[in-house]
Structures are given as C-alpha cells and as structure tokens.
C-alpha positions in Angstrom: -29.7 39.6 -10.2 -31.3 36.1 -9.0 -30.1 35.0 -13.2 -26.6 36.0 -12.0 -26.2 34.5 -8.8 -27.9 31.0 -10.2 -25.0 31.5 -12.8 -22.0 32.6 -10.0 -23.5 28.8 -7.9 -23.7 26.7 -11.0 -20.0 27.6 -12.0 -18.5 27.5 -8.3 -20.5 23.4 -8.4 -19.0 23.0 -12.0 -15.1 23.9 -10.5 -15.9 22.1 -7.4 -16.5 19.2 -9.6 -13.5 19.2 -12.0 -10.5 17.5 -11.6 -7.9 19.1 -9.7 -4.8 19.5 -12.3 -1.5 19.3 -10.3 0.9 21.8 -12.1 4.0 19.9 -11.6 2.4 16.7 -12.8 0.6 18.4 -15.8 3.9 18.9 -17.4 5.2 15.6 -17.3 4.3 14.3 -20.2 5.5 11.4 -22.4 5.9 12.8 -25.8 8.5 15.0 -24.5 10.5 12.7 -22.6 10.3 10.5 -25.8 11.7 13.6 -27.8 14.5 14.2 -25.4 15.6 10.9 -25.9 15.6 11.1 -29.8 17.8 14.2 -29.2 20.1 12.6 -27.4 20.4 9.2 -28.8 18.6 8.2 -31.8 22.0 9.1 -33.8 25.0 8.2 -31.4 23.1 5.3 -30.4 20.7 4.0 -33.0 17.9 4.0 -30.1 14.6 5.5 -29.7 12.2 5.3 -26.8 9.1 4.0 -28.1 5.2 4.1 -26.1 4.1 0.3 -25.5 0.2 -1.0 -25.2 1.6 -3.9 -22.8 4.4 -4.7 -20.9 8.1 -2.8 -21.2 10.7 -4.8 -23.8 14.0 -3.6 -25.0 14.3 -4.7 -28.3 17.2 -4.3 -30.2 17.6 -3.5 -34.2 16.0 -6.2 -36.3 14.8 -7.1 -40.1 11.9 -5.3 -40.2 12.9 -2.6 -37.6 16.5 -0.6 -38.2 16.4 1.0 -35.1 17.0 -0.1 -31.3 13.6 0.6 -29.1 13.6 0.8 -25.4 9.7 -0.2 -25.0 8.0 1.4 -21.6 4.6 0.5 -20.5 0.9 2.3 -21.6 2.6 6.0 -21.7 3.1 5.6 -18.2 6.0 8.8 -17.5 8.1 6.7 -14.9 8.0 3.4 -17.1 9.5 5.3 -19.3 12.1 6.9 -17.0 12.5 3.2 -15.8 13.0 1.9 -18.5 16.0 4.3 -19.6 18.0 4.1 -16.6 18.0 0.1 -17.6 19.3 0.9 -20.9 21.7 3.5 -19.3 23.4 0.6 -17.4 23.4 -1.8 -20.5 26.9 -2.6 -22.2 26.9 -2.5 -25.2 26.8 -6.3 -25.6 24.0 -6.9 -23.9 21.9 -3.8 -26.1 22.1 -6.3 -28.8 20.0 -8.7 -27.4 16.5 -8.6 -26.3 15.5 -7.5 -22.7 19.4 -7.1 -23.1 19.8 -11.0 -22.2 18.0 -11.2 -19.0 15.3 -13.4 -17.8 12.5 -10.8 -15.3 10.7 -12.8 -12.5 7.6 -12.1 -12.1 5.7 -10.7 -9.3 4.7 -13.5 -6.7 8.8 -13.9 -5.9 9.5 -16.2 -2.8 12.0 -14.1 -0.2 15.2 -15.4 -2.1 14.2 -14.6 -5.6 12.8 -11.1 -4.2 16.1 -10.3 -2.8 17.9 -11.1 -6.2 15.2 -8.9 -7.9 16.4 -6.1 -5.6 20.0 -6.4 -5.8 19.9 -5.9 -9.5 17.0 -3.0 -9.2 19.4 -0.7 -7.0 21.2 1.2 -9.7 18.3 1.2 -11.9 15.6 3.0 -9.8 19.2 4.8 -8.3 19.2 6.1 -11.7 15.7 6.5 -12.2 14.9 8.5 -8.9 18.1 11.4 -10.2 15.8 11.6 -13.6 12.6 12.1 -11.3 14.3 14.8 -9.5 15.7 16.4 -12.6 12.4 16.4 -13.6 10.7 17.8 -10.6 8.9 14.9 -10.4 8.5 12.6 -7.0 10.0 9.3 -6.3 9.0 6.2 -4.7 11.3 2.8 -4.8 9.4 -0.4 -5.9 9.4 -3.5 -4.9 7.4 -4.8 -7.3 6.2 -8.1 -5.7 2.3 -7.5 -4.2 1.5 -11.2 -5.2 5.0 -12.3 -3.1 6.8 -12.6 0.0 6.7 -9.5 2.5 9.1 -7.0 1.2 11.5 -4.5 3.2 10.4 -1.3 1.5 12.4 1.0 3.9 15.8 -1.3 3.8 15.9 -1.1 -0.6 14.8 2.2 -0.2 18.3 3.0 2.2 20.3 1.1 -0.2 19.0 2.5 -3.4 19.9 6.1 -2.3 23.5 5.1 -1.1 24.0 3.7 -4.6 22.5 7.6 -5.5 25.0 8.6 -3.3 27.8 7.1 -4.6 27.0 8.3 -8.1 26.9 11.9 -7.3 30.5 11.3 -5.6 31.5 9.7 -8.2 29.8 9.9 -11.6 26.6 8.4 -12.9 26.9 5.8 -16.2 27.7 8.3 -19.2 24.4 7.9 -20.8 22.6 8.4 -17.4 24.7 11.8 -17.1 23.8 13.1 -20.8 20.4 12.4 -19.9 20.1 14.1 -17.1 21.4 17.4 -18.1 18.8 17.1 -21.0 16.2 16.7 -18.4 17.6 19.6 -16.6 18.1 21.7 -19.1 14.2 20.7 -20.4 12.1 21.2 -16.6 14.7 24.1 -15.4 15.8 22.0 -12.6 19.5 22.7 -10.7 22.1 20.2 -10.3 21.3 17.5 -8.1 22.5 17.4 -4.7 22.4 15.0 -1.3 19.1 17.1 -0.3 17.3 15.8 -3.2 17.3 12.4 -2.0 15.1 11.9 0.6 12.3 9.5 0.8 
C-alpha cells in the first residue's frame, strides 16, 4: 500500500512538473504549413516556403537554385505565415527580385521612419492575422521597433483590421484567398467573418 501511494505522489510531482502542452498550439506546426504551400504553389508558381536559421529573405529563382523560396525565420509558425502574406501582395515583378526590391529598416526607427514601416505592414499582418484565424491560431499586430521611438500599438492595430475589413468586403489578393481556403480546409476552421477580428 505505502509502495503505491509513494508511486500515485511521485507521478502526480512528475505531471505537475511537465510542461503544459496547449492543444491548439501543439498543432501548429511548421512542416505542415510548409506542405500546404507546396500544394498550392510550388507548380503554378515556382515557389516553395523554405525554414531559415537566420533572418526571413525572399529569394527569387537563381543559378544554383531553380526554384523561388520565401525564407521565414528559425521555424518560427507566424514568420512563416508573415512571410507569405508578403509574397501574397508581391507583383509579379517584384517576385523576381530579392526581398522583392525593398530595402527593411531595422528596429531602432525614429517616429518618421516607424510610421513608414507601418503604412507598408498594414496589408501584410491584415493578411497574416485572416491566416492566424484560419488557423485557429491567435493574433497580435507588431510593431517591430523595441530599440525605437514609442509606438502606437492600439492605433496600427485599428488600422490593420479596417484593411481586414475591407478585404472580407471585398476580396483578399488571389494568392492570399487560395491560401486561406487551404488553411481552412487543413485546421477545420469556417469562413472568416467581422467576429474574428478582434484584438
């Protein structure tokens, strides 16, 4: 009996000590989100999402790479969503250059280059927060600039979900859409609606 019990206490300590494995977030993973993409695109658009060790790149078709790559960060799930929704927006101009022909500031922006950073993120993370939510996945805006001047979190946040607004009335980008009916139909998720767009 006292064998049993010192087994019943060492296993409750063992489960009190292990992680706690959020269900929602256990299924988000990667490799799948990498897969969908192939799906979708590696054919029609000579693309594939690839899993970076450093910083996110687009880089398009090359000598010793055939193949388009939209780079994302460490295997981090929203770089990767990030990262799309950039690519989603790209014409097909700029998908032949690298970083699609942009120059990124950095974090440590003054207040005017902060506000130029956000004006081009809006239909981006716009993008990226309807492939959260056809994931099942929460959604926070970012403002990227800890190192900068004092950023208006709630003001980007108000005017990336009118630009979410505007898509549902009136169409997201066509690769945007295609993607997020492969979501969809991947995480079992319905049709994205107003109500799912609340910070």
């Amino acid at each position: 009996m006292k064998d049993t019990n010192s087994a019943l206490l060492f296993s409750s300590l063992l489960e009190a000590c292990l992680p706690v494995i959020d269900e929602p977030a256990a299924r988000l993973r990667y490799h799948d989100i990498i897969q969908l993409f192939a799906q979708n695109f590696a054919v029609s658009e000579n693309t594939q999402l690839v899993k970076g060790e450093c910083e996110p790149v687009y880089l398009p078709a090359d000598e010793q790479v055939n193949y388009h790559r939209v780079i994302f960060a460490h295997g981090f799930f929203a770089s990767a969503l990030h990262e799309i929704a950039h690519w989603c927006l790209a014409g097909r101009a700029r998908r032949l250059q690298e970083d699609y022909g942009y120059w990124y500031c950095p974090d440590g922006r003054n207040a005017e280059q902060q506000a130029e950073f956000e004006q081009v993120e809006i239909k981006p993370q716009a993008i990226e927060w309807a492939f959260s939510v056809a994931c099942g996945k929460p959604f926070n805006v970012s403002t990227d600039n800890l190192n900068g001047a004092p950023v208006d979190s709630v003001g980007f946040t108000y005017n990336v979900r009118q630009q979410v607004s505007h898509y549902l009335q009136h169409g997201f980008p066509p690769r945007a859409q295609i993607f997020i009916g492969a979501l969809q139909a991947f995480y079992q998720t319905p049709a994205l609606t107003e109500r799912d767009f609340h910070a």
